[in-house]
N, C-alpha and C positions, 0 to 999 in steps of 0.2 A: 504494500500500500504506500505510497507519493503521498507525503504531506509537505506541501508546496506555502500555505502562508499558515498566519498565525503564530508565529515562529519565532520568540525572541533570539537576539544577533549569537547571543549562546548555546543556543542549543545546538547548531552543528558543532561545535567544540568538543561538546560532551560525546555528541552520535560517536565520535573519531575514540574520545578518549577510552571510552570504559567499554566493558566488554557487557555481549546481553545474551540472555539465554536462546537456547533452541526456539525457532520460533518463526510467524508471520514476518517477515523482513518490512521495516520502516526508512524509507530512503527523505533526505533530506536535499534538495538542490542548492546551494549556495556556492559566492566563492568565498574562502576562510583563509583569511589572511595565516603567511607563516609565520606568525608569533602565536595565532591560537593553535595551529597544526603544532607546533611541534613545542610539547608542554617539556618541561622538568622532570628528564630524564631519569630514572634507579634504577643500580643493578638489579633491584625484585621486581620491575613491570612486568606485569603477565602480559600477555598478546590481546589487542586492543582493538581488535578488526580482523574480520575476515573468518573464513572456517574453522582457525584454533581457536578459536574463543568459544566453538562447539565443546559437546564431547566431554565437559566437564571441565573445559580449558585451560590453557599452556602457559603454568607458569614456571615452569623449568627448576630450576636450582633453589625457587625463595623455600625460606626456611631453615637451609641446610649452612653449612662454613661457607665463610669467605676465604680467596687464595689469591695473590700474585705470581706471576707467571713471566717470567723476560726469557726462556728457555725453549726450545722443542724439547728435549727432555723431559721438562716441569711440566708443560703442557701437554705430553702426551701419559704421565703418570694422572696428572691433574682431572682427565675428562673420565677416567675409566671410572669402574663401576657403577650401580645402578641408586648410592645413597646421593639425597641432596646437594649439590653445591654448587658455590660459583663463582666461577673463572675466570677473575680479569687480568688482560695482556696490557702489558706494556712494554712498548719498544717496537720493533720489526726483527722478526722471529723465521731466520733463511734455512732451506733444506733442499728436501725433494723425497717428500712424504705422504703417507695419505692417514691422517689420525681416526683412528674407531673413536666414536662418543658414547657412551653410556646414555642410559635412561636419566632424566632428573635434572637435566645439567642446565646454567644459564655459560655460555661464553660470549665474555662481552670487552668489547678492545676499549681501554680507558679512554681515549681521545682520538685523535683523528691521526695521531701517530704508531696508532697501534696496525700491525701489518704483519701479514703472511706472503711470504715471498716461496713459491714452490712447493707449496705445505697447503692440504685442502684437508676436509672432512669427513668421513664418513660415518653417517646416523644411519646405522642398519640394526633393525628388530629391534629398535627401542620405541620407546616415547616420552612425552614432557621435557622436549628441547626448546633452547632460545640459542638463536647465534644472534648477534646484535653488535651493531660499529667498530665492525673491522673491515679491513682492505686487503682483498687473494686475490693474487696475481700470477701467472704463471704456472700454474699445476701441469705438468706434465704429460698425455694421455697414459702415460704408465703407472702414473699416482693417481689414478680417477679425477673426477671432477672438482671444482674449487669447492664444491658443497653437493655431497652426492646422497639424496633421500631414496631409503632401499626398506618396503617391508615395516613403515615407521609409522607412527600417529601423535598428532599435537604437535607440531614442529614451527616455529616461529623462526623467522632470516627477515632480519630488521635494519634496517641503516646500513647497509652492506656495499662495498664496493668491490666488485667482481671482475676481472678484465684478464687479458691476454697480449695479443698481439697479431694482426693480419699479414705479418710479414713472410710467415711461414705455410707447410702444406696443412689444408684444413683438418685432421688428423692430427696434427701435431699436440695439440690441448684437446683433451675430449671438453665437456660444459663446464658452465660456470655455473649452474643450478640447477641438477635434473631431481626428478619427483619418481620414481617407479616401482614396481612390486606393490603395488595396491596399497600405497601409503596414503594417507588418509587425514583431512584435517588439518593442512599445513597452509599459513599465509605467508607472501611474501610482500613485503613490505618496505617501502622509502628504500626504495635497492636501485642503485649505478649501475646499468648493464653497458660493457662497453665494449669495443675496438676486440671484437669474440668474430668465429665463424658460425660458430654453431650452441650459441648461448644458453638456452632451459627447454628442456625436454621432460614433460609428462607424457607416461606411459614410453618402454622401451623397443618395445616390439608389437607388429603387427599381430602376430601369433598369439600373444599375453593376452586373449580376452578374458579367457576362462580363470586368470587369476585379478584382472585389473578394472573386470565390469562390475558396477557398484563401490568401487573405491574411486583412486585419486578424486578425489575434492580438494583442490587450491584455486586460494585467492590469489592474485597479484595487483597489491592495488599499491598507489604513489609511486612509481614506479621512473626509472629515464634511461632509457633504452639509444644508446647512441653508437654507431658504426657497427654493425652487425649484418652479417648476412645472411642471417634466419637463424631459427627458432626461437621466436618473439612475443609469446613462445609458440611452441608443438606439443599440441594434447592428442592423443591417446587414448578413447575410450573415458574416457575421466569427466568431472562436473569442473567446470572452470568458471569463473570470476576474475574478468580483467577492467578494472576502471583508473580512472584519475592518473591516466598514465600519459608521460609524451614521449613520443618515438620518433628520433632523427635518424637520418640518413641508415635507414632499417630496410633491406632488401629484400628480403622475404620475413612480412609480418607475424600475427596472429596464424596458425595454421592448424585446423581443424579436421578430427581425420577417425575413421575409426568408428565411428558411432558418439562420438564426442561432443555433449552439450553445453555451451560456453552462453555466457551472457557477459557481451562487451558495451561499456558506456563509458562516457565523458572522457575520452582517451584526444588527441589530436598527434598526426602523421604526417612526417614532414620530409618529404625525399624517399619515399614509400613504392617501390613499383605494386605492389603486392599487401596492403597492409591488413587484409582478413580474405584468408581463402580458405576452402576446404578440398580434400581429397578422401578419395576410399569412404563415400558417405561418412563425414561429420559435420554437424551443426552449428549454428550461430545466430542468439537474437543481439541487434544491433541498436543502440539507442543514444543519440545525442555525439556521436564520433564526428570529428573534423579530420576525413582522408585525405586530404590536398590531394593530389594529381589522382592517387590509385580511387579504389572505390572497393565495397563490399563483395564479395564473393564467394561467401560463405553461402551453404546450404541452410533455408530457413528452419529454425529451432525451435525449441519446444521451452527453454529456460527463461521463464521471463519475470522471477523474482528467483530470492536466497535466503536463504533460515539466519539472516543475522541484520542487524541495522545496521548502516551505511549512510557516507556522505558521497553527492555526487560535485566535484565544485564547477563542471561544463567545460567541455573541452576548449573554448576561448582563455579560461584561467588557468590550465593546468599547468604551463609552458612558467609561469612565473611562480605559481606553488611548488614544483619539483625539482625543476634547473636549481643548483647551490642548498639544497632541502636535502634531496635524496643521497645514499653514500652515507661512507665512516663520519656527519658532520654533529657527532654528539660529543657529550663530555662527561664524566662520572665522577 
């Protein structure tokens, strides 16, 4: 249900902040300046939007010890197990690794200094993760993805700044964010996708139905997707939520596939041949997008609401909400 007036100037601040039960979804249209988007950050925020705030929702590590971390070492003793805690990094932390996370965990990079240079993630068969304001760069395709969700539920990826390098063959880095094995209830959120070939990938296989229908549920909202040439992303089979997102120089957009029902809004695309298609029958309802040149070509869908309330702030504002917003730009 759209509730469009009667609206004091706060209430879309709130829609953004706090998290709300399973339920009819209540969307709110405004544009929200970024002083009220982006509130006063703690390492305990639970996930504030989106399908982790399902499910009984993802608050990762609160509760449990606090740890500092300037190490691979530290950090990868740091994430194991499946008791509470949370994990903040300081410094840029070099390798050429791919770290298991535990169940319970919050990892969160103290400032915008904090970085992963060839060192990515992997959350497989867990739940109640937060990765939040850090910057991975460079993962290897022989160390998995910069953040790779395998088998997992409640997963939050916050303030994230993810990238690569086009200089190389596209193979060279597998993603900067994939979702697969019927994980479930993960948002991605105020995240820098950048200068990737093949950046976030829901659902990994054509094949995967029989494990991956009725699962992936991800949002991706706030989002700034810049030099990429697809997967912007690529769903699979999976329930998708793409809004308040701006996409530059993005070659192949949104890509729908599989039996894949997505509902994309308030997004704007900018240097886009491609910015919503679909393949191998999947789906897409389309609402309030600014495609500049390309145009919609997505197969008509059947998703035209989401069991969580939302802000939508109209693809004319997104460009100034996201640009300098999304990315490692928090502080702890």
């Amino acid at each position: 249900m759209k509730l469009f007036t009667f609206l004091t100037a706060t209430l879309p601040a709130l829609a953004l902040a706090a998290p709300h039960p399973q339920g009819a979804a209540r969307v709110v249209e405004d544009g929200v300046s970024k002083a009220k988007r982006a509130a006063a950050a703690s390492v305990t925020d639970a996930a504030s939007i989106g399908y982790a705030t399902l499910n009984g929702g993802t608050k990762g590590g609160a509760g449990g010890s606090t740890t500092t971390v300037s190490s691979l070492a530290a950090l990868t003793s740091a994430v194991t197990g499946d008791d509470p805690k949370i994990i903040v990094i300081s410094g840029t932390i070099s390798g050429a690794a791919q770290i298991r996370v535990g169940s319970n965990k919050s990892i969160i990079g103290k400032n915008s200094s904090a970085k992963l240079v060839g060192v990515g993630f992997y959350v497989n068969k867990v739940k109640n993760v937060i990765i939040r304001n850090l910057s991975i760069s460079k993962v290897l395709a022989e160390n998995g993805d910069a953040i790779g969700i395998q088998a997992s539920s409640n997963v939050w990826v916050d303030h994230v700044d993810v990238s690569s390098d086009r200089d190389h063959d596209k193979d060279f880095y597998d993603g900067l964010i994939d979702v697969t094995h019927a994980s479930e209830y993960v948002t991605i959120s105020n995240t820098y996708f950048h200068d990737h070939w093949k950046a976030s990938l829901v659902g990994h296989s054509d094949n995967n139905g029989a494990e991956d229908t009725g699962h992936l549920t991800v949002t991706y909202a706030n989002n700034y997707w810049r030099n990429i040439n697809s997967r912007a992303p690529s769903f699979r089979f999976g329930t998708g939520h793409v809004f308040n997102s701006y996409f530059e120089t993005v070659n192949d957009g949104i890509n729908t596939r599989d039996g894949a029902q997505l509902l994309v809004e308030s997004n704007q695309f900018v240097g886009s041949g491609k910015p919503l298609y679909s393949t191998d029958n999947g789906f897409a309802v389309s609402k309030g997008n600014d495609f500049g040149s390309g145009s919609d070509e997505a197969g008509q869908g059947t998703l035209n609401s989401v069991p969580y309330s939302y802000t939508t702030l109209g693809s004319a504002k997104v460009k100034a909400a996201v640009v300098g917003t999304a990315g490692a730009t928090l502080s702890f």
